[in-house]
N, C-alpha and C positions, 0 to 999 in steps of 0.2 A: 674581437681579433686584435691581436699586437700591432702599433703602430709599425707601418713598412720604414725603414733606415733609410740614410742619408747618406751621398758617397762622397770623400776627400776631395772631389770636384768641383761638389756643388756648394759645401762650407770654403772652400780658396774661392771662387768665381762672384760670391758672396762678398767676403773678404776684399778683393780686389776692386769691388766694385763699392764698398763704403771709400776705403782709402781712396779710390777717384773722386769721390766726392767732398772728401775732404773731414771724413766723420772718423770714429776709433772701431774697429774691427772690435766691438763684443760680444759676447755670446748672446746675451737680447737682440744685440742691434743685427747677427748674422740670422738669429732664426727666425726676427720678423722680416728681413730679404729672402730667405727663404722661402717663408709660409708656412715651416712644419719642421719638425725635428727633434730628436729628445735633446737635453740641452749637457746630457754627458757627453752623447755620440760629438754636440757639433766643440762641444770643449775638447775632444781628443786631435779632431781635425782641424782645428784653428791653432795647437800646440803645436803640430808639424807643420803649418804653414807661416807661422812666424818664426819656427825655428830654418824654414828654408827661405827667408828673406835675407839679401844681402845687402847692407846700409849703404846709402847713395853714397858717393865718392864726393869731398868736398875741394873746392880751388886752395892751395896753400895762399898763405898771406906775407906778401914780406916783410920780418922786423929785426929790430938789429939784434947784432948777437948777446948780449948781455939781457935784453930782454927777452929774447928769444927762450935761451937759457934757463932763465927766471920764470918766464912762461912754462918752459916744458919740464918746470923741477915743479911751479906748484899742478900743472895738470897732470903730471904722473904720480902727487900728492893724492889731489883730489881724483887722479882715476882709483887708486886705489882704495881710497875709501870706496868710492862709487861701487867697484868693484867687489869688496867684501860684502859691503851694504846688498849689493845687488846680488852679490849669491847667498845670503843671508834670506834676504826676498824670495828669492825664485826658490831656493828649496823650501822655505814655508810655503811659500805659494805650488810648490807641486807636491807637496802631502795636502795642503789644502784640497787641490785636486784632486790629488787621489781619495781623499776622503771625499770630496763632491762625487767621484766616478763611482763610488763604492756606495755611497747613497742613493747616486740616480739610478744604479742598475737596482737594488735592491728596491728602491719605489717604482720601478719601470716590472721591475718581476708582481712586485707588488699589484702595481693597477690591472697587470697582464692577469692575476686571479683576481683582482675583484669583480673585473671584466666577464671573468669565466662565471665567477659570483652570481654576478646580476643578470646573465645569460639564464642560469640554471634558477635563479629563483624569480626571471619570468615565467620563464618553460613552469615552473611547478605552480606559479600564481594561476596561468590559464587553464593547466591541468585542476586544480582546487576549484575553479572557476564554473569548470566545466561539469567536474564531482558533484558541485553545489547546485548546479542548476539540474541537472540529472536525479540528482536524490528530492528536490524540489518536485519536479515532473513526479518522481515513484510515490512522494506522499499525497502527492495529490489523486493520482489514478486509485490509490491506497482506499484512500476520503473516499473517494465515487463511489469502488466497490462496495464497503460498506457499507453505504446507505442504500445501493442495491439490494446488498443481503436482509438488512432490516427493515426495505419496505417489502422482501418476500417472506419476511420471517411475520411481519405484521398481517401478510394476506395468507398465510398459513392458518397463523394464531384462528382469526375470524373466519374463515372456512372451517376448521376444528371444531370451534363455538358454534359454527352454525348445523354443523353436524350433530355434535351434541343436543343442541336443542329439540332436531326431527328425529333423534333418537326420543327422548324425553317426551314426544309429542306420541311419537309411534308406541311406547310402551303407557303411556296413557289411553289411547284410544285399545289397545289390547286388552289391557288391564279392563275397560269397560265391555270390549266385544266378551270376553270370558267373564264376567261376570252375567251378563245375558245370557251366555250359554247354559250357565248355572240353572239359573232363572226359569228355562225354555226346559230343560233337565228333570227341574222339580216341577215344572206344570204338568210335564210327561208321565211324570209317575204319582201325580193326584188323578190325573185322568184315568190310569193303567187301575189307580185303587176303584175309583168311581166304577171301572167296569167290570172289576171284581165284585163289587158289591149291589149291582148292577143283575151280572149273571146269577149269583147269591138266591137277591130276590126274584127272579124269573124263578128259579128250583125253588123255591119256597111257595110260588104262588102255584104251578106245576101240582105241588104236592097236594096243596089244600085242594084244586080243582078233582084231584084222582078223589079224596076224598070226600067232594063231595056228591060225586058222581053216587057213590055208595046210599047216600043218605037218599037222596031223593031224587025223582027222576023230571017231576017238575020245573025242579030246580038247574036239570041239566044243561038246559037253555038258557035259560040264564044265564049258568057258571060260564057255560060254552063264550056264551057273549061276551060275559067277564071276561074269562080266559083270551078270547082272541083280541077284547078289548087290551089289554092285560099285552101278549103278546105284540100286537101293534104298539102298542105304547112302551113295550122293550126292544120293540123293534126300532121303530122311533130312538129312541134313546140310544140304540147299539151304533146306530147310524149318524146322531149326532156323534155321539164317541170315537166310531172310525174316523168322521169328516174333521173332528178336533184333534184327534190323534195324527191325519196327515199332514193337517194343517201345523201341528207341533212338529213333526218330521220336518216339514217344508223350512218350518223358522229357525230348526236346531243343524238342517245341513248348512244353510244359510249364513247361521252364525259361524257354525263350526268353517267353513269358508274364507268366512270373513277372519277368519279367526288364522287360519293359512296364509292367509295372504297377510297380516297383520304381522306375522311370526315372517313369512319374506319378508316384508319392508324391514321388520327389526334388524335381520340376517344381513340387509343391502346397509343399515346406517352402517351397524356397527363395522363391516368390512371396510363402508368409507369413511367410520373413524379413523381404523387402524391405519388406513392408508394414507388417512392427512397426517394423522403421531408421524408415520415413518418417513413422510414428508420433511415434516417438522423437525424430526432427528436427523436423516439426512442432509436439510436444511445448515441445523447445526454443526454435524459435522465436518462440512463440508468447508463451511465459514472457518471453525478452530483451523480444519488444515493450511488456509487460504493465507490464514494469520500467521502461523509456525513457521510456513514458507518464505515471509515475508522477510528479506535485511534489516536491521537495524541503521537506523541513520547514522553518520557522521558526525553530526552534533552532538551525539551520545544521548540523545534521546532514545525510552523505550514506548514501543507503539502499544497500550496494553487492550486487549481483546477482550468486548463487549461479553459478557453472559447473559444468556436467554433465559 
């Protein structure tokens, strides 16, 4: 704010009050009785108040005439010079002035903006101040969040990995269930020949028995006994062959089962691969946008965004 002015009162009552004490009415000496004042304002008010003083009136002196004379030719000598001298003075001294006024208003305008000056580059020091502590505050919640993201981007990664692996685990153990299956497949059909070969020789022994029914009848008892020997012991044999035959059924639904369910679990990793990946990319993208959205600081630093 501009220093508040000073009224022709206050610089005369000033004024008045040095000359009672016996001091010279100056501009220093009025604005330290004062206490305040620009020192144009109290120079303009101290020009009008010595210009409205009237000089004391002094006692004449009696002397005689010739001296008197003498007296009043050299002091109207010397007033005239005083006289010249002295408005010689005063009009120096009131362009002095005036150049003092014309300077103290110009440094009074002066301080009046520098004033406004250091107003406005407090205001923008606090506002800076305030920017700075602010964009402080953003880089730091900044820091936080990404190390949020990269400690969920790291329990992505390793759920992923561990997915992987009970993938890798689950397609080995298949890989062995189908290989047994194989295995159980080709037992099936060594057993399937054996009983081909099996009924084969039943008709072969069949055959010899009719013939030998022919040859002799002695013999038929025998054959007979053969034959049913013969028969029980295909029979026997048909019967281990069923019982291994189910027993093969039993180990090939089994596997093939296992084999199902082997083909689920694959079916479950892989879904829950894809769904850590999509984790993992939405992860990521999520992060890029987080980043893009972010300001740039003030300091002209740039924030530059980690890659996965």
């Amino acid at each position: 704010m501009a220093p508040t002015g000073i009224s022709f009162g206050q610089v005369a009552a000033a004024a008045d009050a040095l000359i009672g004490r016996g001091e010279k009415a100056t501009i220093q000496a009025v604005r330290e009785e004062i206490g305040t004042g620009s020192p144009n304002t109290i120079h303009k008010h101290l020009t009008i108040w010595k210009a409205s003083q009237i000089p004391a009136e002094r006692k004449a002196v009696k002397l005689p005439d010739e001296l008197a004379a003498a007296l009043a030719n050299e002091i109207e000598r010397q007033a005239s010079a005083a006289r010249a001298e002295a408005e010689s003075d005063a009009l120096e001294a009131r362009q002095t002035a005036d150049e003092l006024a014309e300077t103290g208003e110009a440094l009074e305008t002066e301080a009046d903006e520098l004033r406004a000056q250091v107003e406005r580059l407090i205001i923008e020091r606090d506002e800076a101040v305030f920017d700075c502590n602010e964009a402080r505050r953003l880089v730091t919640e900044f820091r936080e969040h990404v190390k949020t993201l990269e400690t969920q981007r790291d329990d992505a990664r390793f759920e992923l990995a561990e997915a992987r692996n009970r993938i890798t685990t689950l397609s080995e153990s298949l890989e062995r269930e189908h290989n047994a299956t194989l295995d159980a497949q080709a037992a099936l059909k060594a057993a399937d020949v054996e009983k081909i070969q099996a009924e084969r020789a039943q008709a072969v022994a069949v055959a010899k028995l009719e013939a030998l029914k022919e040859q002799s009848a002695e013999r038929l008892d025998a054959l007979k006994y053969e034959q049913q020997a013969r028969v029980a012991d295909a029979e026997t044999h048909k019967r281990d062959l069923t019982e291994l035959r189910n027993e093969w059924k039993e180990r090939l639904a089994t596997t093939e089962k296992h084999a199902v369910d082997a083909q689920k679990r694959a079916q479950e990793a892989e879904a829950a691969q894809a769904k850590a990946e999509a984790r993992v990319e939405a992860q990521e993208a999520q992060e890029a946008q987080e980043v893009d959205r972010k300001p740039a600081t003030k300091s002209g630093s740039t924030v530059k965004r980690k890659t996965v």
